[in-house]
SERO-4910 file (N, C-alpha, C, O; in steps of 0.05 Angstrom, whole numbers):
BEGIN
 pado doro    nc1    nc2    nc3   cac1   cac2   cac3    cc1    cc2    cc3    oc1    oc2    oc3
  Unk    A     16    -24      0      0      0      0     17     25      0      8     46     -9
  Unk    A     49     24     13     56     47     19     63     58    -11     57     81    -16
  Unk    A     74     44    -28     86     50    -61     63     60    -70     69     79    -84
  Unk    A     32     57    -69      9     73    -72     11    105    -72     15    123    -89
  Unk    A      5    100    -36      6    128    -34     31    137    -35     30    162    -36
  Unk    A     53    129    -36     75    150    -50     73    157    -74     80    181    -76
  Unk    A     65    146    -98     52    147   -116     34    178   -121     38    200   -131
  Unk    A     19    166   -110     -3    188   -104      8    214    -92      4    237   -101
  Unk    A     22    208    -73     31    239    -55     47    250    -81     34    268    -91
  Unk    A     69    245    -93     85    250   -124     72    265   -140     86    280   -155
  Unk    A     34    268   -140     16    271   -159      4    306   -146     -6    326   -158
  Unk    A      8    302   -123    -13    322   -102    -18    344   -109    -37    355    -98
  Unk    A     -1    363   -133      6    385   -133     -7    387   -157    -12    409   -167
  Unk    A    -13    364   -168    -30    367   -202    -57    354   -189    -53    334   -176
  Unk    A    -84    363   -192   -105    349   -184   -110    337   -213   -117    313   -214
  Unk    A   -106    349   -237   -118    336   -260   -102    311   -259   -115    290   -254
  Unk    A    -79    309   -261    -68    285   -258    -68    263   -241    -64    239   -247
  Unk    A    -73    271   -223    -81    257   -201   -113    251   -201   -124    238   -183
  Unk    A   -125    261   -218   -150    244   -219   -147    237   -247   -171    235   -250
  Unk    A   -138    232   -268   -138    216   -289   -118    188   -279   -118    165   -288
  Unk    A   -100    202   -256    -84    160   -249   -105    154   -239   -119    136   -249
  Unk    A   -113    167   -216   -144    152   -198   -155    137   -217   -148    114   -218
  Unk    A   -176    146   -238   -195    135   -252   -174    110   -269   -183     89   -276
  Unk    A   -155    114   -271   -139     98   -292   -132     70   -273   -127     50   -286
  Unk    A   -132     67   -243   -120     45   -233   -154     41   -215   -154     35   -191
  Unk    A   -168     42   -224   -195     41   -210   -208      3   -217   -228     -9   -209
  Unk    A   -191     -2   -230   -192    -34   -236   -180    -47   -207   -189    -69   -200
  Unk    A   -155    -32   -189   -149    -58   -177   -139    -42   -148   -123    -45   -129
  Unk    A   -161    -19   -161   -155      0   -121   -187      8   -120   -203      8   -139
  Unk    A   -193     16    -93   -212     23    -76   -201     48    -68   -183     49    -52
  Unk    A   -218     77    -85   -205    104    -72   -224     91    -44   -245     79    -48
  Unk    A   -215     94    -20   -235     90      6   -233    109      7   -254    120     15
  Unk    A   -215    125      0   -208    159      9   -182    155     22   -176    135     35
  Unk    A   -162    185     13   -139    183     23   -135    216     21   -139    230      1
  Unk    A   -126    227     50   -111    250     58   -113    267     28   -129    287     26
  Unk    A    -94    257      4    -80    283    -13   -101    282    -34   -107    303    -45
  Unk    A   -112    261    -40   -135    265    -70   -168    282    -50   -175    277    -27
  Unk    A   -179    301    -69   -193    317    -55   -191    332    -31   -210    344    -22
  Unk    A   -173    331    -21   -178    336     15   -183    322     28   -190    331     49
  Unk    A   -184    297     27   -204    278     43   -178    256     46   -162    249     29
  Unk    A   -181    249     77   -174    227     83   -180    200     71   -202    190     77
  Unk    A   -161    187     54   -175    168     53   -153    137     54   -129    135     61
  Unk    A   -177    111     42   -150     86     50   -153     76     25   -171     81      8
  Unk    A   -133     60     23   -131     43     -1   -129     14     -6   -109      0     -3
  Unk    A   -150      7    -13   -165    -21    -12   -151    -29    -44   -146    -13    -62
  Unk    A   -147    -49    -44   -137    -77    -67   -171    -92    -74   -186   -102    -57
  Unk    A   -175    -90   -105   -195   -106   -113   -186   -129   -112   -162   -136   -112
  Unk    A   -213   -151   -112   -201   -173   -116   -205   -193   -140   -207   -218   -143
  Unk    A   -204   -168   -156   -214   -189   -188   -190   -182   -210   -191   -183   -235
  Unk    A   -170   -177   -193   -141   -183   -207   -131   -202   -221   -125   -222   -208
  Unk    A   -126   -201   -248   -116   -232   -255    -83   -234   -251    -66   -217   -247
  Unk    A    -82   -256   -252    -51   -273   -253    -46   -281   -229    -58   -300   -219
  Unk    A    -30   -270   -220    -16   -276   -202      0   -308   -191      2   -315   -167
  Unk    A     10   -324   -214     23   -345   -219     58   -334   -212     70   -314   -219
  Unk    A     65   -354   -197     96   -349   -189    109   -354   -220    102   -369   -238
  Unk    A    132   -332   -220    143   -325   -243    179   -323   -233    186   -318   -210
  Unk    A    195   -327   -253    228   -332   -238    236   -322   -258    223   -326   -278
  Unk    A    257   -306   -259    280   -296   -269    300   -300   -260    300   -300   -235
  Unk    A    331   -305   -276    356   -315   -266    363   -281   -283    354   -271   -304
  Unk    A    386   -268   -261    399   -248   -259    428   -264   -243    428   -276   -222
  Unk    A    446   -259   -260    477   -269   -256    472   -287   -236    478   -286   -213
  Unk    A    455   -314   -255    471   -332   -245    446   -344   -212    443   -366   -201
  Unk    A    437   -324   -210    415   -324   -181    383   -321   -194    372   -304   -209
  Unk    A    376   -342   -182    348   -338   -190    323   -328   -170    320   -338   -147
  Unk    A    306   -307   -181    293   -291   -169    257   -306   -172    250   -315   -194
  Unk    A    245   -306   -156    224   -303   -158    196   -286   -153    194   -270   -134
  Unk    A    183   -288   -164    151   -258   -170    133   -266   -180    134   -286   -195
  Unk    A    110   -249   -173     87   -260   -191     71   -226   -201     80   -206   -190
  Unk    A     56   -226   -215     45   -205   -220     16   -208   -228      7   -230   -233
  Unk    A      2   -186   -228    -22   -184   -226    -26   -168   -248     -9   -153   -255
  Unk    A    -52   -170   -261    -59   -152   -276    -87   -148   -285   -100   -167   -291
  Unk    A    -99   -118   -287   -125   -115   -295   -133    -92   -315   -118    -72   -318
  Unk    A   -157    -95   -328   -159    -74   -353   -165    -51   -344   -182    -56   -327
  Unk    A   -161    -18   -344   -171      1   -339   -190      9   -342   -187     20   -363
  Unk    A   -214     13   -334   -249     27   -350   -234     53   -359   -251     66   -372
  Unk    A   -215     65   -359   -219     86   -371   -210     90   -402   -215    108   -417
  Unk    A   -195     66   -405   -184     58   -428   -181     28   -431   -169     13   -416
  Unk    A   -198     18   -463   -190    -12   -461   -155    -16   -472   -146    -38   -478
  Unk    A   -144      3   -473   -117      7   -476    -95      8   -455    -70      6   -457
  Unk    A   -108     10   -439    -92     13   -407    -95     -4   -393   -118     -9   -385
  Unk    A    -69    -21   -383    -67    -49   -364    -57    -48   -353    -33    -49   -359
  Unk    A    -65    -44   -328    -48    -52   -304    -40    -72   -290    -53    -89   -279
  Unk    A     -2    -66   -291      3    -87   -281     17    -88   -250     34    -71   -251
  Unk    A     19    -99   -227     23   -107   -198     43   -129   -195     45   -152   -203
  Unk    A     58   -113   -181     86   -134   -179     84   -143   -151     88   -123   -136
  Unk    A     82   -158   -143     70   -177   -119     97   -194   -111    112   -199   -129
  Unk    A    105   -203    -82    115   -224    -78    107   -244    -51    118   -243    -29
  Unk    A     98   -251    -54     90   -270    -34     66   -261    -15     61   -261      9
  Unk    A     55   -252    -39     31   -243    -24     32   -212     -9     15   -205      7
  Unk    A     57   -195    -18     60   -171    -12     59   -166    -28     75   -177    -45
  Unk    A     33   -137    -39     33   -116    -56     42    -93    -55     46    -82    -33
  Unk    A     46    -84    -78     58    -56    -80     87    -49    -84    100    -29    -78
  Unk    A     95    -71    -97    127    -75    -95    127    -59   -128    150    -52   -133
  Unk    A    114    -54   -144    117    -52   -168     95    -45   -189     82    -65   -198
  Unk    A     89    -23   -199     65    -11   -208     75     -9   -245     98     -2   -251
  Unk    A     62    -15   -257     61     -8   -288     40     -3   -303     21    -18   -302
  Unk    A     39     16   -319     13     22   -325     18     21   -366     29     38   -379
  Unk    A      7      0   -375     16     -9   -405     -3     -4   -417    -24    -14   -411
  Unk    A      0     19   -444    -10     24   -466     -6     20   -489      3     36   -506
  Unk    A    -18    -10   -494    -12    -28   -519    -15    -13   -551     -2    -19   -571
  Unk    A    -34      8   -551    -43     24   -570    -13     41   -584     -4     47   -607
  Unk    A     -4     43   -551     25     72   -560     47     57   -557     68     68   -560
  Unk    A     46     27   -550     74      9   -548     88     29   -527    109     41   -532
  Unk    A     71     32   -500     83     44   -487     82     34   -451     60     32   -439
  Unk    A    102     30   -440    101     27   -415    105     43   -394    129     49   -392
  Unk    A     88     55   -371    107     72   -356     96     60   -329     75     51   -319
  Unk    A    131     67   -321    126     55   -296    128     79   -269    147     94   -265
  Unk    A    101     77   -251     92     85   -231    110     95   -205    112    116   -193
  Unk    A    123     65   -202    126     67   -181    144     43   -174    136     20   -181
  Unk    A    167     46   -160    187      7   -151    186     13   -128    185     37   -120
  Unk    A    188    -14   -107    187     -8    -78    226    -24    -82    238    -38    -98
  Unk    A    231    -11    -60    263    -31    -54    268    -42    -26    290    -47    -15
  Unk    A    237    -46    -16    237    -62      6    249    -99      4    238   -115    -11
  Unk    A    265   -106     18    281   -128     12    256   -149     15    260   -172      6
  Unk    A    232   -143     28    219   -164     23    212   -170    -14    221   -188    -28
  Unk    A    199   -154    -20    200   -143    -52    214   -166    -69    208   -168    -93
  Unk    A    230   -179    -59    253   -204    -78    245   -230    -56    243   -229    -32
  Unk    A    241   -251    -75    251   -274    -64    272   -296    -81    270   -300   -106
  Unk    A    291   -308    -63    318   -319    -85    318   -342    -68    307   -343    -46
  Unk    A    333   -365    -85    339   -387    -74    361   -384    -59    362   -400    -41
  Unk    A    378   -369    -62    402   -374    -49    412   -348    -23    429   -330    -24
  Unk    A    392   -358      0    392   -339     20    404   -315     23    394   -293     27
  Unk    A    432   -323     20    469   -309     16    469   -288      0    469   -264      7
  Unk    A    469   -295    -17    463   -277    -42    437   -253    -44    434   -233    -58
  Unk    A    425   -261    -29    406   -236    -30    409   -222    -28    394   -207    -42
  Unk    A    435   -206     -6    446   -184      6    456   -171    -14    453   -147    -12
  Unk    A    471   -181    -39    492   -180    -58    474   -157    -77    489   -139    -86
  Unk    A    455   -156    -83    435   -142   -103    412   -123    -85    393   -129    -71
  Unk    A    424    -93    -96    402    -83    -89    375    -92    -98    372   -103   -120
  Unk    A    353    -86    -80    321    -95    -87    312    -81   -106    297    -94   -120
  Unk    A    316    -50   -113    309    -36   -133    315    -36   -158    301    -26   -176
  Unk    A    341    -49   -162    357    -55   -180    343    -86   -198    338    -91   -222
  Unk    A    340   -100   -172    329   -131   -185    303   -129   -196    295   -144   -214
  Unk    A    286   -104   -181    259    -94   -192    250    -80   -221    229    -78   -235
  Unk    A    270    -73   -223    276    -61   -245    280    -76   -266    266    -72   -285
  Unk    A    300    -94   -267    312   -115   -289    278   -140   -297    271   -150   -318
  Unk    A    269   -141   -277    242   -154   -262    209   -138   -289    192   -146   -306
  Unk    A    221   -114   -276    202   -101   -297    204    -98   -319    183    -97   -332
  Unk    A    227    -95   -332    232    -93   -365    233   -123   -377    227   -126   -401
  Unk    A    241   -140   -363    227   -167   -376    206   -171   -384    201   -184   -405
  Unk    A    184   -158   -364    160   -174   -362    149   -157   -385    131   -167   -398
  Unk    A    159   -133   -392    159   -113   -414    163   -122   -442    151   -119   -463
  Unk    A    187   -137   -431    184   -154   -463    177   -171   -471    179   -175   -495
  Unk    A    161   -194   -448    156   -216   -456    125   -200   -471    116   -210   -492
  Unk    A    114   -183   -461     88   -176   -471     89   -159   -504     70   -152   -518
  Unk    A    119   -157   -508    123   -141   -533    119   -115   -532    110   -105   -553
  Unk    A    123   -103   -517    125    -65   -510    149    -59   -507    161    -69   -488
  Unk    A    168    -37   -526    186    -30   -531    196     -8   -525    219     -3   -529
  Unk    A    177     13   -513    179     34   -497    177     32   -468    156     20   -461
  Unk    A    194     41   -446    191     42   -422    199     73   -421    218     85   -432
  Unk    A    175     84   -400    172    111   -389    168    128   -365    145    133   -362
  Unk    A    185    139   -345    179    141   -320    188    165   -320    198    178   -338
  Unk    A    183    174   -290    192    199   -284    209    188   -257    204    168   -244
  Unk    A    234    211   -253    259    202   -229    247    221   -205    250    244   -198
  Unk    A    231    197   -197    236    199   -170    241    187   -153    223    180   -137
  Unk    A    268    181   -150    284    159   -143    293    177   -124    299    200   -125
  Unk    A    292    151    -92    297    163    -64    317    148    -48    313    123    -46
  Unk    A    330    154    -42    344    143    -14    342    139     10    357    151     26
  Unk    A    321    120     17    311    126     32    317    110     58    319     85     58
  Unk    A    320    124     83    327    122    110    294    120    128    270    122    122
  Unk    A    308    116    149    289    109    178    264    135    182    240    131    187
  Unk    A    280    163    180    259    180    185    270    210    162    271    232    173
  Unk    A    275    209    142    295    217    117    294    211     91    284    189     89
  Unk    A    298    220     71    303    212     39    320    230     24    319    255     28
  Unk    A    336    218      4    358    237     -2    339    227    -35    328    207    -43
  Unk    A    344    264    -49    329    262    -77    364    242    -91    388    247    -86
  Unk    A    356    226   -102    379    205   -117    386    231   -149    408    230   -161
  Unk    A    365    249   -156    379    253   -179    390    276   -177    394    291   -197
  Unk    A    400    285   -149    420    299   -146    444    289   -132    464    303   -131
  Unk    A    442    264   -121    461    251    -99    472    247   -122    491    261   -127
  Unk    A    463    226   -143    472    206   -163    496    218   -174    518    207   -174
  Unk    A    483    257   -189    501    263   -209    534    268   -193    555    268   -206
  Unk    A    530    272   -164    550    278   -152    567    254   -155    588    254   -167
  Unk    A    554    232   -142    576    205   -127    580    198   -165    603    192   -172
  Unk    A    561    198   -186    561    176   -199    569    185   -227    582    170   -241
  Unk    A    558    220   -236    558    238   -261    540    242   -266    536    265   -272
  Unk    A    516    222   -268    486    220   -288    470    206   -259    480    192   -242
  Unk    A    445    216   -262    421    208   -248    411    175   -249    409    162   -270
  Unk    A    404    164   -220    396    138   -222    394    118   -244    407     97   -248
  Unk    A    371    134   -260    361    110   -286    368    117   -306    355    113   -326
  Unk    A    399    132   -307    413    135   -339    431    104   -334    443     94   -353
  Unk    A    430     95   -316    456     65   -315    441     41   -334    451     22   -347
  Unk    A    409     52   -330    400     27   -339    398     31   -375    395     11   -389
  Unk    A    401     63   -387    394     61   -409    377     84   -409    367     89   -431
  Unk    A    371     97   -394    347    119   -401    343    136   -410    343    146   -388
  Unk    A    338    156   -426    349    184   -433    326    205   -427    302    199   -430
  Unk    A    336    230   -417    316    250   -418    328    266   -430    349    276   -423
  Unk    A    307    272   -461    317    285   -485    313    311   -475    324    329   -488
  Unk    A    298    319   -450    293    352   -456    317    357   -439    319    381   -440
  Unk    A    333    349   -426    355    345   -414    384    338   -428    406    342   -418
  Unk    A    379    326   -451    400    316   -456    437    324   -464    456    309   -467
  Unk    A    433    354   -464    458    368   -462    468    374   -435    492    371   -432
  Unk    A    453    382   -414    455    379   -392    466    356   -383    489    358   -373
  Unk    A    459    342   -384    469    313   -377    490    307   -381    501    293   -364
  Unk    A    507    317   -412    527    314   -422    542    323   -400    560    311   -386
  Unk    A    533    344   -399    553    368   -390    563    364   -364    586    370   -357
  Unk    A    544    355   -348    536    348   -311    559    321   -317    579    321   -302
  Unk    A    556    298   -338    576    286   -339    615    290   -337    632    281   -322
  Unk    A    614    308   -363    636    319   -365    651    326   -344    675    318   -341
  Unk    A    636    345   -326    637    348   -302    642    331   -280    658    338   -262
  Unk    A    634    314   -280    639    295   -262    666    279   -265    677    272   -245
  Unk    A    680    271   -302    700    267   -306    723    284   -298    744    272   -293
  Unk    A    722    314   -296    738    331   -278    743    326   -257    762    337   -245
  Unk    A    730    309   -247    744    309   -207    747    333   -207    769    337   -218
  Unk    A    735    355   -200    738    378   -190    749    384   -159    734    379   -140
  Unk    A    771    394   -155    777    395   -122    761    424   -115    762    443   -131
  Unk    A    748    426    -96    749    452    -85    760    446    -59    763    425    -47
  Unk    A    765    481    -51    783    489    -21    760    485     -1    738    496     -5
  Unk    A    766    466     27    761    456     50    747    483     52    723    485     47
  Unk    A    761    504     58    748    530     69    719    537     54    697    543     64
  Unk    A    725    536     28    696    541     16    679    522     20    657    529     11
  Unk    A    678    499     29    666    471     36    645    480     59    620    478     59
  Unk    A    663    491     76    656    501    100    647    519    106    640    524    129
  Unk    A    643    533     84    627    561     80    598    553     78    577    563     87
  Unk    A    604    529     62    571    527     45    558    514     77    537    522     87
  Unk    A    576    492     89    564    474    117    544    508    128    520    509    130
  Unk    A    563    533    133    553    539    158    532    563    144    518    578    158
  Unk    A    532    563    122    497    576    103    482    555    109    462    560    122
  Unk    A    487    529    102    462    521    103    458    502    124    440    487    116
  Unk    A    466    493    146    465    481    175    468    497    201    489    501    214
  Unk    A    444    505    206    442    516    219    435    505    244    424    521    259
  Unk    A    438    483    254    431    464    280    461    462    285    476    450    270
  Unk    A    471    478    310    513    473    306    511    435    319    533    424    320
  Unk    A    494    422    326    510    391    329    509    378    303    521    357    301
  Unk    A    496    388    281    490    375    258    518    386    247    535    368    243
  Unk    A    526    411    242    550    426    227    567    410    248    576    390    237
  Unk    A    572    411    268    597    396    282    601    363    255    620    358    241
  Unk    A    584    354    257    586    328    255    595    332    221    613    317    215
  Unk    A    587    345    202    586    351    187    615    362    177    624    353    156
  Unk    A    631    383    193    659    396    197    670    373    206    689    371    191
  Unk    A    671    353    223    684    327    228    694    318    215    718    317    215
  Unk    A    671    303    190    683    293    155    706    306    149    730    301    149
  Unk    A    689    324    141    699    339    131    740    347    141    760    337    130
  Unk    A    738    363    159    770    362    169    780    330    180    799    332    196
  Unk    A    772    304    174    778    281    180    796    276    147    817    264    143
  Unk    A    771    294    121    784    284    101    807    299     87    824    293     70
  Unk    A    799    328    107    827    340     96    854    328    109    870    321     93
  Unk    A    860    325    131    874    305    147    884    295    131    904    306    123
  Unk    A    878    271    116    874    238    107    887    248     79    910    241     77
  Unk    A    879    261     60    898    271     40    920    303     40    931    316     22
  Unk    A    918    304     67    936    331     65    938    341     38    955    337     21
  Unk    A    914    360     39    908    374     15    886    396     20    864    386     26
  Unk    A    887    424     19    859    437     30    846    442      4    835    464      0
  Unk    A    846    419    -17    834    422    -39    819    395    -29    833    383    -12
  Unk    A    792    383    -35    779    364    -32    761    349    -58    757    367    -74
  Unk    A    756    338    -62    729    326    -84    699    325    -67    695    312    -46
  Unk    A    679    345    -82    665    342    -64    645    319    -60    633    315    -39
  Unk    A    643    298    -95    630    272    -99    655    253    -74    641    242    -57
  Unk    A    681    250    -69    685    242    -42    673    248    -11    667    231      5
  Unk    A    670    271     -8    658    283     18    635    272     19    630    255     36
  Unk    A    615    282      0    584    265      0    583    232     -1    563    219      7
  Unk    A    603    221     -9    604    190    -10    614    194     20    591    191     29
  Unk    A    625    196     35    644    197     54    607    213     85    601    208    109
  Unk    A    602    222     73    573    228     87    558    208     86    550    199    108
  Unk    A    550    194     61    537    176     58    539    156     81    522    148     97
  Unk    A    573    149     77    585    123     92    572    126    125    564    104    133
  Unk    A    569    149    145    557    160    157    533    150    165    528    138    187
  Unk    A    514    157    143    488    153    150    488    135    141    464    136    138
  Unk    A    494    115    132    485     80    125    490     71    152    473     54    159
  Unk    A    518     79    176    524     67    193    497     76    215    479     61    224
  Unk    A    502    104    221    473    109    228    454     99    231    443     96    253
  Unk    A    443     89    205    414     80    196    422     48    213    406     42    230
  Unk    A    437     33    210    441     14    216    439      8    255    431    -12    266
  Unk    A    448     32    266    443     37    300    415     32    303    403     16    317
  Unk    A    408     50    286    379     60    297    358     35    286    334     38    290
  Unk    A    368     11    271    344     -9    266    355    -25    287    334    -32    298
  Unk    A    369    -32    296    393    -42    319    372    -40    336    355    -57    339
  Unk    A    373    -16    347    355     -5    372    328    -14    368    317    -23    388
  Unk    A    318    -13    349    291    -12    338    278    -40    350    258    -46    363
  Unk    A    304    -58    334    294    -88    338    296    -97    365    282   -115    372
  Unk    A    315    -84    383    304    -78    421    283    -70    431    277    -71    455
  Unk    A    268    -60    409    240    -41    418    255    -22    441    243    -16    461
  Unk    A    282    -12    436    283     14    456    268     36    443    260     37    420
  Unk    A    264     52    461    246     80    452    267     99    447    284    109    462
  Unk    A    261    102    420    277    126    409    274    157    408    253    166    398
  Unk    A    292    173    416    277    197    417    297    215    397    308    202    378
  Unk    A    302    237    398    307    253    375    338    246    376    350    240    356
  Unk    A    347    248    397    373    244    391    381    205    368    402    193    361
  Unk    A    366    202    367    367    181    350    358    183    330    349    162    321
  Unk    A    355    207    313    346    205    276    366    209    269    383    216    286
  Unk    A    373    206    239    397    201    226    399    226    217    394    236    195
  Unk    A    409    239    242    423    271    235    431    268    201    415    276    184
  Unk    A    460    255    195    472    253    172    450    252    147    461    255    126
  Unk    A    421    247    144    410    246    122    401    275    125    394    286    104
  Unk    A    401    290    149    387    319    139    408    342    140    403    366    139
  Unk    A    441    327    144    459    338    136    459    338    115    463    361    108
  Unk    A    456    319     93    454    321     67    445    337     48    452    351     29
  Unk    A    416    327     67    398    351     51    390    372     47    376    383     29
  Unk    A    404    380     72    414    414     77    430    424     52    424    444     38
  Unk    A    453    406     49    475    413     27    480    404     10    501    411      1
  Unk    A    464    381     -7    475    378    -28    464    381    -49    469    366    -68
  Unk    A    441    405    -51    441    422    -74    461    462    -73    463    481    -88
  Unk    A    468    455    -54    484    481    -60    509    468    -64    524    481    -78
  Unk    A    520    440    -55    548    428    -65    543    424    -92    559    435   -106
  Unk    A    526    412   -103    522    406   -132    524    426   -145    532    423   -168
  Unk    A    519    452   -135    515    475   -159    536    483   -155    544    495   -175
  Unk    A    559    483   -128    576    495   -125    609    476   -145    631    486   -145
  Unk    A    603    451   -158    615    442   -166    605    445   -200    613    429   -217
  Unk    A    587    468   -204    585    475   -230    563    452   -247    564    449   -271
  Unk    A    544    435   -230    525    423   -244    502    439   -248    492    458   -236
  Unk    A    497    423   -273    464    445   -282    445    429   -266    449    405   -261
  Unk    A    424    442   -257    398    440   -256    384    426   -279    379    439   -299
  Unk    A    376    397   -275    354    394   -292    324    402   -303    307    398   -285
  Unk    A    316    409   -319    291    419   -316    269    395   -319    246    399   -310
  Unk    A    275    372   -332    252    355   -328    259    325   -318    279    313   -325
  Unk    A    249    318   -310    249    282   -285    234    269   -308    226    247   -299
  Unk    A    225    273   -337    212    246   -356    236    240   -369    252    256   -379
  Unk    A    237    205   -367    258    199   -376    239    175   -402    215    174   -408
  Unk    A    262    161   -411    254    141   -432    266    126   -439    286    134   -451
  Unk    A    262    100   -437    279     72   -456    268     58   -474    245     52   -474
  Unk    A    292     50   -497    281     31   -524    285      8   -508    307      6   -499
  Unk    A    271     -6   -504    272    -37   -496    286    -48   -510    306    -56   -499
  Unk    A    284    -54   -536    304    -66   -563    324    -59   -549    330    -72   -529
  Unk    A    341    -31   -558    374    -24   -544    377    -33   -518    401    -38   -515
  Unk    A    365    -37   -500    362    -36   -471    381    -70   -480    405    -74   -479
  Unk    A    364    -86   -487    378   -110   -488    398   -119   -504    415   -135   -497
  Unk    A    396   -101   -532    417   -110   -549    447    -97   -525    470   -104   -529
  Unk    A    444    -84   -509    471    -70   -495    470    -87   -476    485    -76   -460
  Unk    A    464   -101   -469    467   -125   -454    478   -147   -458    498   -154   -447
  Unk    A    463   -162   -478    482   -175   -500    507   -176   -511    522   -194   -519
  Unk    A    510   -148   -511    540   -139   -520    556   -137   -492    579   -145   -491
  Unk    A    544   -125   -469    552   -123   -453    554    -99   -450    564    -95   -428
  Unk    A    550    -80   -460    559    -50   -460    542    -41   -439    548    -18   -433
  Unk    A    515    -52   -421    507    -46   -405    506    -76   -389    506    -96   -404
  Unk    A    506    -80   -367    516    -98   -350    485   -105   -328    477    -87   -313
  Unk    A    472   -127   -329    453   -132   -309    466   -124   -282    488   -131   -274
  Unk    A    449   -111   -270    461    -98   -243    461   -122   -223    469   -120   -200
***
C-alpha cells in the first residue's frame, strides 16, 4: 500500500493528474479515500478481481529470483493495463501502467523493500540491491508482452528510517548522471545537460576545505548537525593533506555515515528501545541541507525535467553486448 500512496503523494500538486491516475487504476484499487486526492482522508483497498498472479522466476547473474504479478484492464481505457508486482503475497512492490495502443510502458512506481525479492540462495540476497532486481524484473516482463517503450519519471529516493535523499542529485555527484541513466534511459529535454553534468563529473573537480565550509555553515544551521558535518569533513582533509577536496568524495564519505547510522537505529529498533530525537539520522538531513548548493557549487546544471525514456530493443541489445551490465 505504501508504493500507492507514495505514488499518489508524487501527484498532489497536479489534481488533473491525479485524478486521471485515480480513474486509470480504478480496476485494482478502492479510492476508500486518502488524505492528498480531494482533501479527504482516505484508505486504499486492493480489488479482488485481479488476474494472474502465478509465481514467475528470473535468473539475474547466475541467481534466480522469484515474482508474480497481477494484472487488470482500466475502465478508462480498453488500452490501459495494469500491471502489480506482488511477492508472496505482498503488494505494491511494483506498479506499471501499459498502453498497448502507443507500445508504451510507464512505470509508476518500484518499492526496494528487501521483502519485494525472493531468491533461492539466502546469501546472495544481500549481494543485489532490491530496486535494481525490480527493475531488471520489470523490463522483462515488458518484453515478454512485446512493449518496446519504457517511461517514467525520477523519482528515485534514498531512503532512510525518518529521511530521503532526492537520488537525482546525490547520483550526479557520487556517480555523473542520475539513477536511471545506468540502466539506459534518456531525458531528451535534458539531454545536453546531462552531457555536460557528466563531463563534469569526469573533472574530479577539487574545491578548497574552506569554501566547503562556508557552504556547511549557510546552510546548517543546528551547530551539532555542522559539528558532525565539519568532522568529515577536516577528518578528510587530514587523510589527503590537501585543502583542496572532491566534493563527490565528501558526499560518499557522508553517505558512509548515515548507512552506519541508519544501521544503530534499526539495531535499537529491533530492542524495541524508545527512540527519541537524539536518535534520527542527523547525517540524512545533513545532506539535505547541502547537497544542492554542493552540486551547484561544483558547477552542475539543474535539470529541468524528471521524464525519462527507454528503447527496450537497445536496452537489451547492450546487454548482450555487454555495454550495459545486469546490475
Amino acid at each position: 500500500m505504501e508504493l500507492l500512496e507514495r505514488i499518489i503523494s508524487i501527484h498532489k500538486n497536479n489534481q488533473n493528474e491525479l485524478s486521471n491516475l485515480v480513474e486509470i487504476l480504478n480496476p485494482i484499487i478502492i479510492m476508500d479515500s486518502y488524505k492528498i486526492y480531494n482533501n479527504k482522508r482516505r484508505k486504499i483497498v486492493f480489488r479482488e478481481d485481479m488476474k494472474g498472479g502465478d509465481i514467475k522466476e528470473i535468473i539475474i547473474k547466475k541467481n534466480k529470483y522469484y515474482y508474480n504479478v497481477e494484472y487488470a484492464k482500466s475502465k478508462k481505457s480498453i488500452d490501459n493495463i495494469i500491471y502489480l508486482l506482488s511477492i508472496e503475497g505482498l503488494p505494491g512492490c511494483g506498479l506499471i501502467i501499459i498502453n498497448k495502443k502507443d507500445n508504451l510502458a510507464n512505470i509508476q512506481g518500484i518499492s526496494n523493500y528487501k521483502e519485494c525479492i525472493s531468491i533461492d540462495n539466502e546469501d546472495q540476497d544481500k549481494i543485489y540491491k532490491v530496486g535494481d532486481i525490480m527493475m531488471q524484473i520489470i523490463l522483462e516482463e515488458c518484453r515478454l508482452i512485446g512493449i518496446t517503450n519504457v517511461s517514467l519519471k525520477d523519482n528515485s529516493l534514498l531512503k532512510y528510517s525518518d529521511c530521503s535523499i532526492k537520488l537525482k542529485y546525490l547520483r550526479v555527484i557520487t556517480h555523473g548522471v542520475p539513477y536511471y541513466c545506468k540502466y539506459g534511459f534518456i531525458n531528451k529535454d535534458d539531454e545536453e545537460n546531462l552531457k555536460k553534468n557528466l563531463e563534469k563529473f569526469k573533472e574530479n573537480k577539487m574545491v578548497k576545505v574552506e569554501k566547503i565550509d562556508i557552504i556547511l555553515k549557510e546552510n546548517i544551521d543546528d551547530n551539532s548537525m555542522y559539528k558532525k558535518a565539519k568532522y568529515i569533513l577536516d577528518d578528510l582533509h587530514e587523510k589527503y593533506k590537501s585543502d583542496k577536496i572532491s566534493i563527490g568524495r565528501y558526499v560518499n564519505k557522508l553517505i558512509v555515515y548515515c548507512n552506519y547510522e541508519e544501521k544503530k537505529i534499526k539495531e535499537l529498533r529491533e530492542k524495541k528501545e524508545n527512540l527519541g530525537k537524539q536518535y534520527s539520522n542527523e547525517y540524512c538531513s545533513i545532506i539535505n541541507k547541502i547537497l544542492i548548493p554542493l552540486y551547484l557549487k561544483n558547477g552542475y546544471k539543474i535539470l529541468s525535467s524528471d521524464s525519462y525514456l527507454l528503447d527496450l530493443d537497445k536496452y537489451f541489445a547492450l546487454i548482450l553486448t555487454k555495454k550495459i551490465k545486469n546490475i
